[in-house]
C-alpha positions as CSV (number, residue, x, y, z in Angstrom):
1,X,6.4,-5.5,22.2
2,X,4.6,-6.5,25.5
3,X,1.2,-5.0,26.0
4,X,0.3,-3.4,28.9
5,X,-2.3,-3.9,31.3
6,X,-3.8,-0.1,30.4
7,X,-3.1,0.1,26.9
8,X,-4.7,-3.5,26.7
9,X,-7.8,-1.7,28.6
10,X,-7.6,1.3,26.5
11,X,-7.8,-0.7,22.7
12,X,-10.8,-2.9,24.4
13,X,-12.6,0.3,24.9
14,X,-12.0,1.1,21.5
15,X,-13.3,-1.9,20.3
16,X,-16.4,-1.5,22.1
17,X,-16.4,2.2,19.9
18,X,-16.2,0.4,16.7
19,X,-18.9,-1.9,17.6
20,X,-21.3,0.9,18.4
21,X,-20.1,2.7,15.1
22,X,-21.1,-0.4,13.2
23,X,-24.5,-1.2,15.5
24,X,-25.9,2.5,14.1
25,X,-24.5,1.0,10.8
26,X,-26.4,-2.0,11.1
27,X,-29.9,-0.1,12.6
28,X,-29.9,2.4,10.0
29,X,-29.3,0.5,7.2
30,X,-25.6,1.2,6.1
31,X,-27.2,3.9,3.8
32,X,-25.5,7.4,3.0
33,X,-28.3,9.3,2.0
34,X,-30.1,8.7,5.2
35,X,-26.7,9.1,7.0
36,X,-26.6,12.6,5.5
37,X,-30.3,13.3,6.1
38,X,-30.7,12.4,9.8
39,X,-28.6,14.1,12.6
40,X,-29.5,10.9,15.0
41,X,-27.8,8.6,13.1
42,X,-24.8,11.1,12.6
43,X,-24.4,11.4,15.7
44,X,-24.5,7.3,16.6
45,X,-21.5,7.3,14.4
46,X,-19.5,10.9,15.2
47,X,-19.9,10.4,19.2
48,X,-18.2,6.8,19.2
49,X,-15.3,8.2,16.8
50,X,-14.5,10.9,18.8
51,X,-14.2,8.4,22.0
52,X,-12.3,6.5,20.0
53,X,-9.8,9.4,19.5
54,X,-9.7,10.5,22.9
55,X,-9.1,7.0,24.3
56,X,-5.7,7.3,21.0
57,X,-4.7,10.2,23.0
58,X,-4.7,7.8,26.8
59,X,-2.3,5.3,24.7
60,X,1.8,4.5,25.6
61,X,3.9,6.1,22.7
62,X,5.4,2.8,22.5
63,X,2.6,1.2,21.1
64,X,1.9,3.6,19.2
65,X,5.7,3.7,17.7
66,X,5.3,-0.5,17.3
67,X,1.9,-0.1,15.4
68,X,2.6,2.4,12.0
69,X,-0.2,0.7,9.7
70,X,-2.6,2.3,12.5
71,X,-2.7,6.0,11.7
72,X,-3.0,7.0,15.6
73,X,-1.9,10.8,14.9
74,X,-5.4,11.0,12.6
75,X,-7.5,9.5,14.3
76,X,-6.4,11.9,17.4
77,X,-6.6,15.0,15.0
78,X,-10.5,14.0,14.2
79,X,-11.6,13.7,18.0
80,X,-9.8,17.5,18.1
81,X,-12.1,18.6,15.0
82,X,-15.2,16.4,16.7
83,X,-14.3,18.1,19.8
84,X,-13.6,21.7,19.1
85,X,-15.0,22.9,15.9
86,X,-18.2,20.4,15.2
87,X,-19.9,22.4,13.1
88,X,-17.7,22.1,10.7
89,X,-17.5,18.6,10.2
90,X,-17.4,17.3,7.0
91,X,-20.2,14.5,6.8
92,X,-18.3,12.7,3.6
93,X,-15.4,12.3,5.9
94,X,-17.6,11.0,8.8
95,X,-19.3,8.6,6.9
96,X,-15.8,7.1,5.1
97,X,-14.4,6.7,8.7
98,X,-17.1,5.0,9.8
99,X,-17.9,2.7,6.7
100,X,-13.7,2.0,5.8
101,X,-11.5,3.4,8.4
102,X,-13.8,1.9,11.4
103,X,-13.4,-1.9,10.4
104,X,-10.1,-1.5,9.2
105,X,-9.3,0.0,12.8
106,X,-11.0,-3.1,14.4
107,X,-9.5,-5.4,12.2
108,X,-5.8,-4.2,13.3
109,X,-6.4,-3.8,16.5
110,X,-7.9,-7.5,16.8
111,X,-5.3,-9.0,14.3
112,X,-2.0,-7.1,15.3
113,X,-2.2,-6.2,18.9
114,X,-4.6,-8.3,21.2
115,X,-4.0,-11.6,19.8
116,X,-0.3,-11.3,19.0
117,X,1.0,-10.4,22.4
C-alpha cells in the first residue's frame, strides 16, 4: 500500500506523542509508584495517549485495513475513555500503555509503515 501524504503527516504526529510519553518516562524515572502518586506525571503520559488516539481517528481506513498487528480500534476506544469519562481511568491500564503498548506502537509505526513505503 502507498502512503499518503496526510496519513504520512498523521503517524509523524504520533510519533512525536510517543516521544513525549517516553520523555515524562525518562524525567520521572520510569517508576510506577511515583506514576501512581503524582497527578503531573499522569497526566504527561494520559494527555499524549489520548492525542495519539484522536490523531487514529484522522487516519484512511486503508491503512488501517493494511496494518492489523496495530490495534487502531483500541487505541481509539482509550482517547473516547480519556476524553469522556476521565475520572474513571484505570491508572494500571495507563501506566501499561505507556511503558508496553507506547514503544510497541512506535516501533510499528517506524518499522512497518514509514520506512517500508
Amino acid at each position: 500500500m502507498l502512503l499518503n501524504n496526510k496519513d504520512r503527516q498523521i503517524l509523524e504526529h504520533i510519533l512525536k506523542y510517543c516521544d513525549e510519553v517516553e520523555l515524562a518516562l525518562s524525567e520521572y524515572g520510569n517508576d510506577k509508584e511515583k506514576f501512581l502518586n503524582n497527578p503531573v506525571f499522569r497526566n504527561a503520559c494520559a494527555m499524549p495517549i489520548m492525542q495519539i488516539g484522536e490523531l487514529a481517528k484522522r487516519l484512511s481506513l486503508e491503512l488501517c485495513q493494511s496494518t492489523p498487528t496495530i490495534p487502531w480500534k483500541a487505541i481509539k476506544g482509550m482517547r473516547d475513555l480519556f476524553a469522556h469519562d476521565y475520572r474513571s481511568m484505570n491508572k494500571d491500564m495507563i501506566w501499561m500503555t505507556a511503558v508496553k503498548n507506547i514503544p510497541e506502537l512506535k516501533a510499528n509505526i517506524n518499522e512497518r509503515i514509514l520506512f517500508n513505503h
